[in-house]
C-alpha positions as CSV (number, residue, x, y, z in Angstrom):
1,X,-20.5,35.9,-2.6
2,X,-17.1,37.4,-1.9
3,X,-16.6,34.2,-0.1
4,X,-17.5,32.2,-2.5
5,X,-15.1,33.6,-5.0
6,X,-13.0,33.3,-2.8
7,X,-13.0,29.4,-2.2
8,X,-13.0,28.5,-5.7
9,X,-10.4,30.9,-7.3
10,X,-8.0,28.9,-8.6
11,X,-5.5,30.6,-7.0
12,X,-7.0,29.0,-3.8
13,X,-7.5,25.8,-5.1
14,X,-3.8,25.1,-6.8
15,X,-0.5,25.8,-5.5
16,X,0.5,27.9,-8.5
17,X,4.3,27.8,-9.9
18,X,5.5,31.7,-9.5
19,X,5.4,31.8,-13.5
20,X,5.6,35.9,-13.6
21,X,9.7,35.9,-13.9
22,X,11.2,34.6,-16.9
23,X,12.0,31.0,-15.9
24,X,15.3,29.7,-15.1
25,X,16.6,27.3,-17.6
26,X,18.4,24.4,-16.8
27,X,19.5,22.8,-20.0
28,X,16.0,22.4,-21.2
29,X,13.8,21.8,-18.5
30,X,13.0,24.7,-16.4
31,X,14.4,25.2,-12.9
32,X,12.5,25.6,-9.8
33,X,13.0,29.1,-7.8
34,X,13.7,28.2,-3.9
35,X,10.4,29.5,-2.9
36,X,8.6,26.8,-5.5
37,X,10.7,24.0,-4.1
38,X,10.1,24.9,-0.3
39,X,6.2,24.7,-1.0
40,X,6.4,22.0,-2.5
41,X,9.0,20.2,-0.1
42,X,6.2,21.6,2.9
43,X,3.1,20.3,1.0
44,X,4.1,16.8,-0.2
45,X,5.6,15.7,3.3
46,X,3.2,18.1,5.9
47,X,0.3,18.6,3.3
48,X,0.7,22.4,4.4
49,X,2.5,25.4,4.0
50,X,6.1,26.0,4.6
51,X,7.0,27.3,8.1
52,X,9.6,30.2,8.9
53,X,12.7,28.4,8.8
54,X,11.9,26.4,5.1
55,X,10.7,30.1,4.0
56,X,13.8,31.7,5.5
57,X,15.9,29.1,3.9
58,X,14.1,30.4,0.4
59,X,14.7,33.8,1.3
60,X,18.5,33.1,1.7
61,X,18.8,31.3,-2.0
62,X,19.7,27.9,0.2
63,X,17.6,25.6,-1.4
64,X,19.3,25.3,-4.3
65,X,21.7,22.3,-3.9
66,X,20.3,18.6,-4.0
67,X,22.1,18.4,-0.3
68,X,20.3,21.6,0.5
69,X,16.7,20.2,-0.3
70,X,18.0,17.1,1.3
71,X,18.4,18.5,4.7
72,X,14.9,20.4,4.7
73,X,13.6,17.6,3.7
74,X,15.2,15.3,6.5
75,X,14.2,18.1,9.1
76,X,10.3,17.9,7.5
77,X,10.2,14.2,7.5
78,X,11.6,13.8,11.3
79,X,8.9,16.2,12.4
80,X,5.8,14.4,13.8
81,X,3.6,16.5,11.3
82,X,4.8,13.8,8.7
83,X,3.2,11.0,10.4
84,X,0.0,11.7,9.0
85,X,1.7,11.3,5.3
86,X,3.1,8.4,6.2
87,X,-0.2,7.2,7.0
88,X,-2.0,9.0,3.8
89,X,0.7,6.9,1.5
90,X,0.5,3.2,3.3
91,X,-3.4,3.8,2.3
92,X,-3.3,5.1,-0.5
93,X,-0.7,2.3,-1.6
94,X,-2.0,-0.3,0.4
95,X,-5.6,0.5,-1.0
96,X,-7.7,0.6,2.3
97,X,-9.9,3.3,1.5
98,X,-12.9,1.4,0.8
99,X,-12.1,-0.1,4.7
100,X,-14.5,2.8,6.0
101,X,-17.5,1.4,4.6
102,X,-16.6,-2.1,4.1
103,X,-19.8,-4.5,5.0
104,X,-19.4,-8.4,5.5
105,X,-22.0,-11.4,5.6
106,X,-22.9,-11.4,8.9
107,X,-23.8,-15.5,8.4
108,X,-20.1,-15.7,7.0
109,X,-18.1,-13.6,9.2
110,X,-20.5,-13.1,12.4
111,X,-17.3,-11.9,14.3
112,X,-16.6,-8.8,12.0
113,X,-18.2,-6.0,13.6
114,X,-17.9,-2.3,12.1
115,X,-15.6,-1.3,15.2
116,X,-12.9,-3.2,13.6
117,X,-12.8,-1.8,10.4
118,X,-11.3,1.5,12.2
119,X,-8.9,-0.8,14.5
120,X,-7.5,-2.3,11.0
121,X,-6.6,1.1,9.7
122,X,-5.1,2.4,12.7
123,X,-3.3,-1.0,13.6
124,X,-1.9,-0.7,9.8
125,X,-0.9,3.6,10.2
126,X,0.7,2.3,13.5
127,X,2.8,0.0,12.4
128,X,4.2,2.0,9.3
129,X,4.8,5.1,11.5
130,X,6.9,3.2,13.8
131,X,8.7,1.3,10.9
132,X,9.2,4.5,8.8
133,X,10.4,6.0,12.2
134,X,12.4,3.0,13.3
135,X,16.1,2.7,13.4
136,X,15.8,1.0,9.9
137,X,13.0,2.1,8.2
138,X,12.7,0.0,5.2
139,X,10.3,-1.9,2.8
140,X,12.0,-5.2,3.9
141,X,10.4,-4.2,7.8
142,X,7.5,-3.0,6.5
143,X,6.6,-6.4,4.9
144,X,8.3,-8.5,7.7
145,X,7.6,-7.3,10.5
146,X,7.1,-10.0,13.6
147,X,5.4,-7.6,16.0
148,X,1.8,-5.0,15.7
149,X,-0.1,-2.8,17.5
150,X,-4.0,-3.6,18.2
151,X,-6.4,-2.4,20.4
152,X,-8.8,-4.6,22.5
153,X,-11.4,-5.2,19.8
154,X,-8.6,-5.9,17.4
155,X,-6.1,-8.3,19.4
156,X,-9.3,-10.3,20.6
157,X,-10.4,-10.9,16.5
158,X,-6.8,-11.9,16.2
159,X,-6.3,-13.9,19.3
160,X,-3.8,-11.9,20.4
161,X,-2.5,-10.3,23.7
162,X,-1.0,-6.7,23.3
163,X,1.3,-4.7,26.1
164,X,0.8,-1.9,27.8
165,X,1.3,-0.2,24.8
166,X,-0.6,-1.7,22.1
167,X,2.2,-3.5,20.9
168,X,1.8,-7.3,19.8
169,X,4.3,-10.0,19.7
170,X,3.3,-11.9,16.4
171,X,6.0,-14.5,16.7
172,X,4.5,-18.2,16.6
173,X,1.6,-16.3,14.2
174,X,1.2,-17.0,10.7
175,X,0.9,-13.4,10.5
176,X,4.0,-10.5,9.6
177,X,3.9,-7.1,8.1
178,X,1.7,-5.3,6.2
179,X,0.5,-8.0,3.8
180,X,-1.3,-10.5,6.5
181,X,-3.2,-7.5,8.4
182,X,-6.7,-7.4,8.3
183,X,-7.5,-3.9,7.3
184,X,-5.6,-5.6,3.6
185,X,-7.2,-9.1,4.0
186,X,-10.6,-7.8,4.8
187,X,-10.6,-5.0,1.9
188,X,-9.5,-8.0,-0.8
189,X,-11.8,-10.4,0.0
190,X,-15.0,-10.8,-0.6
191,X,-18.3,-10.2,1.7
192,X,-18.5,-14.0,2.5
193,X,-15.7,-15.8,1.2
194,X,-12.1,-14.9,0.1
195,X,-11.1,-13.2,-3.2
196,X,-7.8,-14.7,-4.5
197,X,-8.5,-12.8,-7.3
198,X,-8.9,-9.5,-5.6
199,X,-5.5,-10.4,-3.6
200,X,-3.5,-11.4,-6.1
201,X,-4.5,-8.7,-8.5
202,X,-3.4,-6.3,-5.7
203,X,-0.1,-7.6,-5.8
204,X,0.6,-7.5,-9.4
205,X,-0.1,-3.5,-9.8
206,X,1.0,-2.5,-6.1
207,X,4.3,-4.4,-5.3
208,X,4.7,-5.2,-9.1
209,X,3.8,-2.3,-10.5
210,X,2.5,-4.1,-13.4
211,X,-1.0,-3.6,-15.1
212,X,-3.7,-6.7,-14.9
213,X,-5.9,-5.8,-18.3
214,X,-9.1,-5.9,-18.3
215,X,-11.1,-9.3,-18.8
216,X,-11.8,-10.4,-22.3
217,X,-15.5,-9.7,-23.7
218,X,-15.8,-13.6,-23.6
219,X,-14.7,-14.0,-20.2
220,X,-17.6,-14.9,-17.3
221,X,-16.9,-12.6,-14.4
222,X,-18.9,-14.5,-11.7
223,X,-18.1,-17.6,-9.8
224,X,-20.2,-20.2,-8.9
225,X,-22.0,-19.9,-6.1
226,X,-20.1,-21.0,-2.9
227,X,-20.0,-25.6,-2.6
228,X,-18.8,-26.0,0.9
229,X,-17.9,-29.6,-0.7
230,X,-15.3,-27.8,-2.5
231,X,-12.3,-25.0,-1.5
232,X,-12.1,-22.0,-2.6
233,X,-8.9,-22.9,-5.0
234,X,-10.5,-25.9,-6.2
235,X,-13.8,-24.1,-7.4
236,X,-11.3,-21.6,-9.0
237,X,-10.2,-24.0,-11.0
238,X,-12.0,-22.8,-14.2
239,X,-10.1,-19.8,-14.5
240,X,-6.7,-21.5,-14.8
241,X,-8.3,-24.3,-16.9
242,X,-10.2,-21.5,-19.6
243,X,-7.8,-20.5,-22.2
244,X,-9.8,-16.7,-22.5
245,X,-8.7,-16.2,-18.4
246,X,-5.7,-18.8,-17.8
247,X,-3.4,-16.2,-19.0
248,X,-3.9,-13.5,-16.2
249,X,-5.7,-15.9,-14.1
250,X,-2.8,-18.3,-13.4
251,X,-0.6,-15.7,-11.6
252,X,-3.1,-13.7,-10.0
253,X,-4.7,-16.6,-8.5
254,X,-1.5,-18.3,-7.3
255,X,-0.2,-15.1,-5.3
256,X,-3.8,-14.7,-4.1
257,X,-3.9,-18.6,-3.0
258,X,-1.4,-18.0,-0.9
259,X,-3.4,-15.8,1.6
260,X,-5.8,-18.5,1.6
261,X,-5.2,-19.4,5.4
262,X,-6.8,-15.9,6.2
263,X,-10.6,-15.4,5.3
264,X,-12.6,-12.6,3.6
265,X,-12.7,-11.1,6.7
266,X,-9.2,-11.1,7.9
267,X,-9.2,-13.8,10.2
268,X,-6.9,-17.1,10.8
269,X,-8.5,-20.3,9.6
270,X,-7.2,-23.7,9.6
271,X,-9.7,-25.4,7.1
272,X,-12.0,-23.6,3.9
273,X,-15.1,-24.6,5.4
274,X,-14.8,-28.5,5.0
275,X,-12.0,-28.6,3.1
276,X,-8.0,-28.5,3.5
277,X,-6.1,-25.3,2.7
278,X,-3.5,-25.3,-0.2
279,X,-1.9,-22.0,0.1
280,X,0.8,-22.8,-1.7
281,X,2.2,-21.6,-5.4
282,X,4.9,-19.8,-7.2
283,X,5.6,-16.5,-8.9
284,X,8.0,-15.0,-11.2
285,X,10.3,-12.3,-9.3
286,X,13.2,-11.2,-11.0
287,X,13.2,-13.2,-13.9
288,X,13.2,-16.8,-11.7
289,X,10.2,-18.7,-10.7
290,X,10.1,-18.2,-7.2
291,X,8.1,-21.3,-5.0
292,X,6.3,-20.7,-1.5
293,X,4.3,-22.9,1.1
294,X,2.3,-20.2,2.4
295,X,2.0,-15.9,3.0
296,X,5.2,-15.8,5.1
297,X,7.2,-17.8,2.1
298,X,5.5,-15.0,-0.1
299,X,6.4,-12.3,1.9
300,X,10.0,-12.9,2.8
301,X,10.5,-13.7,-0.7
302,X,9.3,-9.9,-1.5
303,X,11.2,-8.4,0.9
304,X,14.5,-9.7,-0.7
305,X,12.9,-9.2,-4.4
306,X,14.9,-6.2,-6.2
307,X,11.9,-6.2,-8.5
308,X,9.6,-5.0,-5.1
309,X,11.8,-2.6,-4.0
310,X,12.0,-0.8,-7.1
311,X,7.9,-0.8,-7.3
312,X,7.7,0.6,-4.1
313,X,10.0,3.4,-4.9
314,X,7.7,4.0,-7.7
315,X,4.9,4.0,-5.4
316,X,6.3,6.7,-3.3
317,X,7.4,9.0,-6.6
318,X,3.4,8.4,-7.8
319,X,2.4,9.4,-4.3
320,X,4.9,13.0,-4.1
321,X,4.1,13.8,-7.8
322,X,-0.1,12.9,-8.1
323,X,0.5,11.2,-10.9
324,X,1.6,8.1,-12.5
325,X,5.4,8.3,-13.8
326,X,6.1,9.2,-17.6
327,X,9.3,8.6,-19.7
328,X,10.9,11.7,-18.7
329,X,10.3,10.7,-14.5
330,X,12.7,7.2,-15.3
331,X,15.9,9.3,-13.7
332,X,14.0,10.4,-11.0
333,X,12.6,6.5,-10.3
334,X,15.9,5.5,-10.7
335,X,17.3,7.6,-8.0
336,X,14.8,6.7,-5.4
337,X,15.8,2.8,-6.1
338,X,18.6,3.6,-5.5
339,X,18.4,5.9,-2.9
């Protein structure tokens, strides 16, 4: 029983603020004590508590300054303890959750086994770690990357022959970054055919950081069911064409259509079943109409997008706080843009 109690006290369960001084007052807002900001430094980048030199630096009132929290928080993040928040974020962000349990057609796909689905996730952790550890650790490498790391299983499904080291040369692919990996592709598509829906939808609220509202009460849901006589795009066609889902379905489906080349399962195609692919489209970024050809138009095109960079700031401020951003978080969005 004493246990128990224990386990769910809510001192156990939250990281409380101090709260028994009288707060510090900056302006209006109240400040944080160095004691509340090295826990919370220690748990947002190790998801643990702080060790004896971040305490110690509390202790000694040096964690006061912006450049003070800076530099424990450059020490924290070059530590390999922060890998495994770099690799909580890219999933969280990237969606991949469901990847654990994912099933596929096994008429459709008869070459995704459940191995792979662990492969995908640790081929896409790998990757971001070394990015985010990398000389240049940027968005713009995380999306544009030219080289992987796979396993057996994995560089076989791709085609692909990896080094000593894991490490792939994707160069001559149609494949770069984080966007064209399978662990994405597999977890936005369907169980037997492609989603651009899914896919496109993902870009809107996770590199765009807008909101896709919900269908109207008079929309229809379902597609047909699959007509190898016809391509994916082309039995999409509805949704562009009907005035209650053109006006969402129009840009989703054109960012998703350009994934087309990869199937629901992750893997290079030349042809939808029969038919040719069109993976090409356009998108507003930045207030211009952008045009692409296929994923790797797409991609390079949101590596250079200001509009991208700013999102995935966001991303990284709704990952550190739990929450999404509110009116009085804009500064501290603004910062990390500009960071």
């Amino acid at each position: 029983v004493v246990v128990e109690a224990m386990l769910q006290s809510p001192g156990f369960l939250y990281r409380w603020e101090r709260g028994l001084a009288a707060p510090q007052l900056d302006g209006e807002l109240i400040k944080l004590d160095d004691y509340e900001i090295a826990s919370r430094l220690s748990y947002f980048v190790w998801g643990s508590m702080p060790d004896d030199e971040l305490l110690a630096a509390a202790d000694a009132k040096a964690l006061t300054t912006p450049d003070q929290i800076a530099k424990q928080a450059s020490r924290l993040w070059s530590d390999k303890r922060a890998d495994e928040t770099f690799g909580d974020f890219i999933t969280q962000w990237l969606e991949l959750n469901p990847l654990k349990d994912l099933i596929k057609d096994t008429a459709a796909y008869p070459n995704f086994k459940p191995a792979l689905r662990d492969s995908m996730r640790a081929e896409t952790v790998a990757l971001s770690v070394d990015v985010l550890r990398s000389a240049a650790p940027s968005l713009t490498n995380l999306l544009t990357a030219n080289y992987t790391f796979a396993d057996a299983g994995l560089a076989s499904y791709y085609g692909v022959t990896p080094d000593a080291n894991g490490r792939v040369d994707l160069s001559g692919t149609a494949r770069l970054g984080l966007l064209t990996q399978g662990a994405l592709l597999s977890v936005k598509g369907n169980s037997y055919r492609t989603s651009p829906v899914r896919r496109g939808k993902f870009v809107i609220n996770r590199l765009l950081c807008t909101v896709v509202p919900p269908p109207p009460p008079n929309a229809v849901p379902e597609l047909p069911a699959a007509d190898p006589t016809k391509s994916v795009r082309q039995q999409m066609a509805e949704h562009r064409s009907n005035p209650a889902c053109a006006g969402c379905h129009t840009k989703m489906d054109a960012i998703g259509f350009a994934f087309e080349r990869f199937d629901g399962a992750g893997h290079y195609r030349d042809a939808d079943g029969r038919q040719p692919i069109d993976s090409s489209g356009s998108i507003e970024l930045d207030g211009k109409t952008v045009e692409f050809q296929d994923a790797a138009q797409l991609v390079n095109a949101f590596a250079k997008s200001p509009e991208v960079h700013a999102c995935f700031a966001r991303q990284w401020l709704r990952f550190a706080i739990d929450r999404f951003e509110q009116d009085q978080d804009a500064s501290a969005a603004a910062h990390l843009t500009d960071f």
